[in-house]
C-alpha positions as a Markdown table, in Angstrom:
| # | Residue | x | y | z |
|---|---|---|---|---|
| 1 | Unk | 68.6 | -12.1 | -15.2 |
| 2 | Unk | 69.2 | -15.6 | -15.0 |
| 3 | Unk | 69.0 | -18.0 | -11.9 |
| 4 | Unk | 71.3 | -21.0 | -11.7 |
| 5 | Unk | 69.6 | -24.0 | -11.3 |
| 6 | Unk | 70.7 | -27.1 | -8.8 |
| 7 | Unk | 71.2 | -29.4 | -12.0 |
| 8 | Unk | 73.5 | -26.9 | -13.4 |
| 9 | Unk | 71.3 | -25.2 | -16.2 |
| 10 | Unk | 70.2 | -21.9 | -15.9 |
| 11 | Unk | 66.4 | -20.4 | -15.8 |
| 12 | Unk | 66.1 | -17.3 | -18.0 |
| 13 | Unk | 63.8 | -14.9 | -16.6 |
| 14 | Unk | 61.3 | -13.2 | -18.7 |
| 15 | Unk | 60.8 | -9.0 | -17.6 |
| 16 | Unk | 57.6 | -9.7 | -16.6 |
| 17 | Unk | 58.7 | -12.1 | -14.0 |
| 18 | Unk | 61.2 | -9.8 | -12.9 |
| 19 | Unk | 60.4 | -7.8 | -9.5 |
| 20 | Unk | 60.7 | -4.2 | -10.3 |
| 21 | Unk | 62.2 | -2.1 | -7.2 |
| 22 | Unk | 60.7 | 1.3 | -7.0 |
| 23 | Unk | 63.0 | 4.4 | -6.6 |
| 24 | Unk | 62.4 | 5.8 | -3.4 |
| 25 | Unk | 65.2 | 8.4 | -3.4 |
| 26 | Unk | 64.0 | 12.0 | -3.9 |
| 27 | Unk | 65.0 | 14.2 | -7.0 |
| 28 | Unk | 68.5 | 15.0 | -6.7 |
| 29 | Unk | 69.2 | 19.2 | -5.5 |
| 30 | Unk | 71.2 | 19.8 | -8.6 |
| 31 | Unk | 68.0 | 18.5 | -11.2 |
| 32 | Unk | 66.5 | 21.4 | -12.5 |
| 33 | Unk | 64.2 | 19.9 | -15.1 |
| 34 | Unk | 60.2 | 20.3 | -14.4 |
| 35 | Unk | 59.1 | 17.0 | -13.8 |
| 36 | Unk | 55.2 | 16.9 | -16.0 |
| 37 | Unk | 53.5 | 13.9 | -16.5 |
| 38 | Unk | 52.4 | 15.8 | -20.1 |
| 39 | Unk | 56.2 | 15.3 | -21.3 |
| 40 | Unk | 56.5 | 12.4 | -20.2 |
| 41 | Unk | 53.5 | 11.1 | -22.1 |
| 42 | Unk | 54.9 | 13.1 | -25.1 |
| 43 | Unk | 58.3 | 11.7 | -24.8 |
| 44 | Unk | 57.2 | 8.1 | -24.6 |
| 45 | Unk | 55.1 | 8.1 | -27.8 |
| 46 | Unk | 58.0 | 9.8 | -30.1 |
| 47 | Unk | 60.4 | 6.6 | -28.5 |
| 48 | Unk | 57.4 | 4.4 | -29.5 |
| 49 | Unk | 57.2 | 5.7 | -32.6 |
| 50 | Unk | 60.6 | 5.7 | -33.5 |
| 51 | Unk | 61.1 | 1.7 | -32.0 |
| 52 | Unk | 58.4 | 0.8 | -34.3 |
| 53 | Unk | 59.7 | 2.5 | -37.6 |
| 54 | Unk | 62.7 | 1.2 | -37.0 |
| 55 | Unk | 61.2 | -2.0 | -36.2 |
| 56 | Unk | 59.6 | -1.7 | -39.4 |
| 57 | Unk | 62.7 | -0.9 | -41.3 |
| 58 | Unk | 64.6 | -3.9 | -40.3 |
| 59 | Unk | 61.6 | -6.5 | -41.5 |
| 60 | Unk | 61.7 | -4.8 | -44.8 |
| 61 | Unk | 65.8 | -4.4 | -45.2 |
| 62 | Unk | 68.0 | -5.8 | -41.8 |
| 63 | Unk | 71.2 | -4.3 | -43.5 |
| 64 | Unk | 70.0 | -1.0 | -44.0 |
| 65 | Unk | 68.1 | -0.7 | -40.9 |
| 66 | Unk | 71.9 | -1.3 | -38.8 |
| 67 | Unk | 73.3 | 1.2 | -41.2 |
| 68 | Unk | 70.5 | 3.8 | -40.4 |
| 69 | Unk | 69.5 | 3.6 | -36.8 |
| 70 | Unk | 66.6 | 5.5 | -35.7 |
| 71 | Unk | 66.6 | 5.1 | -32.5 |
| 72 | Unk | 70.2 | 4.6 | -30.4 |
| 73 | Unk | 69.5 | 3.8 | -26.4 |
| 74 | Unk | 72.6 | 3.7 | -24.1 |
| 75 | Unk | 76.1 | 5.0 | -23.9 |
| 76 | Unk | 78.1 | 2.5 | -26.1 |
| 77 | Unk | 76.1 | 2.6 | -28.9 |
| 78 | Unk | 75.6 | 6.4 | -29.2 |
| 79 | Unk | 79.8 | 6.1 | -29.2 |
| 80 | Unk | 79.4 | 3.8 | -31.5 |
| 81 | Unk | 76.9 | 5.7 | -34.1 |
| 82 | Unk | 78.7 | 8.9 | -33.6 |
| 83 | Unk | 82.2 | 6.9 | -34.6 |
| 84 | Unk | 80.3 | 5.5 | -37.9 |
């Protein structure tokens, strides 16, 4: 997300600034999970909730709060708390 610039330095791009490209492409034949806007409501608020007791947990202890993740998002760092 960065741009190089012509004087060498490079612009950071805040999300918000960053186009977001819709996915156009159809649900795949071989998804079989009911798509309802109700679980997706639900889902979002537990991931809200757990981002913010984590965040919580790390202003009150930082070293604890890496020991004992709440929430873990992406491939490497589920390997990595399931390794630990």
């Amino acid at each position: 997300n960065c741009l190089q610039l012509e004087d060498g330095q490079q612009d950071v791009k805040s999300p918000e600034k960053i186009r977001k490209i819709q996915n156009v492409h159809s649900v795949r034949e071989y998804v079989r999970q009911a798509l309802d806007p109700n679980l997706d409501f639900l889902v979002s608020r537990i991931v809200k909730t757990l981002f913010e007791l984590q965040r919580r947990q790390y202003v009150k202890d930082p070293i604890k709060a890496k020991a004992r993740r709440r929430l873990v998002l992406g491939m490497r760092e589920v390997q990595r708390g399931l390794r630990s």
